[in-house]
N, C-alpha and C positions, 0 to 999 in steps of 0.2 A: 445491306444493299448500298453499293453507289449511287452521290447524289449526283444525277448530272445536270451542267447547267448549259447553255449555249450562249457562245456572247453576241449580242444583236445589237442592232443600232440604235442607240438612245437606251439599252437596257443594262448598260456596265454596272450601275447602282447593286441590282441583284446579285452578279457576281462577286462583286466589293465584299457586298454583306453576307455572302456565301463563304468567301475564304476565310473572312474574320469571325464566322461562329463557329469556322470547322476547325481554324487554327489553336482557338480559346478552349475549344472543346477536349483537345486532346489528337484532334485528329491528323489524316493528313490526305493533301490533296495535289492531285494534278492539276497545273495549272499555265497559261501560257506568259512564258518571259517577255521578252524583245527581242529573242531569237530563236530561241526552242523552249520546248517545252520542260518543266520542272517539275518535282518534287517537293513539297513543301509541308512544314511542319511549327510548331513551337520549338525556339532555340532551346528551351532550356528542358526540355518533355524527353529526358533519357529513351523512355516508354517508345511512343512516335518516330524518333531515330534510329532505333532500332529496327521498330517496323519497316522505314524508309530500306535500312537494306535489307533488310526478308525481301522486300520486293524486287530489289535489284537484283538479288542471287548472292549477292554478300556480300560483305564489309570492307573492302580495302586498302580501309588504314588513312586514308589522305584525307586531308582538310574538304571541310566545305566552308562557303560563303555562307553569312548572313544578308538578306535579301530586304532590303527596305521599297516602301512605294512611296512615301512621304517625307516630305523634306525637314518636316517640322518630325517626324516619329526620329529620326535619323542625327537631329540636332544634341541631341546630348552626348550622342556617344561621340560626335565631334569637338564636343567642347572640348572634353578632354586631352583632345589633342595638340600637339604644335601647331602655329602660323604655316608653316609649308603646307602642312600633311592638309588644312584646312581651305588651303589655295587651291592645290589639286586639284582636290574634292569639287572646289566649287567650278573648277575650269571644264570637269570629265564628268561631272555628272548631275544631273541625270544621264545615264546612256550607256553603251551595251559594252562596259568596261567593269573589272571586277579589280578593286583596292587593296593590296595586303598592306595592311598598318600597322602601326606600334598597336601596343594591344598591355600598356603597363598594367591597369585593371585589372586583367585577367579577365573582360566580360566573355561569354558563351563559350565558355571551356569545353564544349560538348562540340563546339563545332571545330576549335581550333586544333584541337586532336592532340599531338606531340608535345608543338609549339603553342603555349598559351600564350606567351607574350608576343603573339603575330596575328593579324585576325583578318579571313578577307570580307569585305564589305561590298553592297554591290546597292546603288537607287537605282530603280527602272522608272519609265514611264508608261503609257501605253495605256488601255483600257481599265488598268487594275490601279493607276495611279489613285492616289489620296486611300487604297487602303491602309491603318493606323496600324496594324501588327506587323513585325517583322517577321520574317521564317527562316529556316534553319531550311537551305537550297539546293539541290544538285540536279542533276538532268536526269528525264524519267524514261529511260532505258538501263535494259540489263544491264549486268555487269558484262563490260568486252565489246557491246554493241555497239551501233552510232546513236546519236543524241539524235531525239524525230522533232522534226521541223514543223509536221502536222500532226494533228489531235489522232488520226488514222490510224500514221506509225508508230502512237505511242502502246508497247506490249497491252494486249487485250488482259494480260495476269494482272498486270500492272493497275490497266483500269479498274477490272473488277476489287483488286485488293487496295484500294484506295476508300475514303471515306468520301473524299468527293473530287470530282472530275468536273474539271471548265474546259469546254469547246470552243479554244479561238480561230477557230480556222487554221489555213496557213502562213507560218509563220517567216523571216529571210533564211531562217536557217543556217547560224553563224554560231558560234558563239561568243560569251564575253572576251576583249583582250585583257590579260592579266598581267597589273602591274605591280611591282612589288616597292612601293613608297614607305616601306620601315622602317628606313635609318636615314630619310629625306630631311629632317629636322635635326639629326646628329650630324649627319657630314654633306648633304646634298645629295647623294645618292639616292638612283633608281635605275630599274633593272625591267625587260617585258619577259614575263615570264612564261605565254602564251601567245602568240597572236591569234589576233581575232578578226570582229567587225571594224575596229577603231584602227587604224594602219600605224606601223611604228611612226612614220613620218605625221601624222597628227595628232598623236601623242606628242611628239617633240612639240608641235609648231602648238598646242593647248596649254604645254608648261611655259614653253616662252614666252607666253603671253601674261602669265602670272609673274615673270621674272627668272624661270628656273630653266635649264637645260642641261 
């Protein structure tokens, strides 16, 4: 059975510790982003990802994001990176922008699909912040569907085949802008590979502010 949780005012603490024993567990859960609602798992739980798309309807082959809520959980796999890649980062995020990075490591080869040496990365803020596990992310709707903005429109299959379910209400209903800063540290290049919440035009004027354009 689904655990559901509902987020209330002053009671995010539970939910915190809701996603971090369902994620440790194996599990996986709905959960509310900073724009819509997610899917969420252990990056490295083949098992759970798999699950993730039984629920969607199936597998489509494309990357997904690792999803951090902690600044501090999120610091190492920054370390490894270049000065640019690390500007960025601190210019766009937290917030409702998703990072394709170098990825030389090879870390969550489960999420980066194809391309292991590309990985996208994503901090949020919000209710669920100072969670300490990262997840393995994508939006919890069918496959083909729209991404649900509220806990309502997220598929009732979905709910039920989840291990645990968080009710944030309603959400802006956007999604992340997707940048691809991979080769920002090799030649300065980047690219939007989605737009989103974050506007191409303040993506610009956040790099420039670090130095880069």
């Amino acid at each position: 059975m689904t655990e559901l949780v509902r987020l209330r005012s002053g009671e995010a603490d539970v939910a915190r510790k809701a996603l971090e024993r369902c994620v440790s567990g194996g599990g996986v859960a709905v959960f509310p982003s900073d724009g819509l609602y997610g899917l969420g798992c252990d990056p490295l739980d083949a098992g759970a990802i798999a699950k993730i798309h039984r629920l969607k309807g199936r597998d489509d082959g494309k990357p997904s994001a690792v999803m951090y809520f902690s600044p501090l959980a999120i610091r190492e796999l920054l370390a490894g990176l270049g000065p640019r890649t690390k500007a960025v980062a601190s210019a766009l995020l937290p917030g409702p922008v998703t990072l394709v990075v170098a990825n030389p490591q090879r870390r969550y080869a489960l999420a980066c699909r194809q391309d292991p040496e590309r990985l996208g990365v994503r901090l949020i803020g919000g209710p669920l912040a100072g969670t300490m596990c990262p997840v393995f992310q994508t939006s919890a709707n069918l496959s083909g569907e729209p991404a649900p903005g509220r806990f309502e429109d997220v598929p009732e299959s979905i709910v039920e085949g989840a291990d645990l379910a968080i009710d944030g209400g309603e959400l802006p209903g956007l999604p992340s802008t997707v940048i691809d800063i991979a080769a920002i540290d090799e030649d300065g290049s980047w690219r939007i590979l989605r737009d989103g919440a974050v506007s191409p035009g303040d993506v610009t004027s956040a790099l420039a502010s670090v130095g880069l354009d």
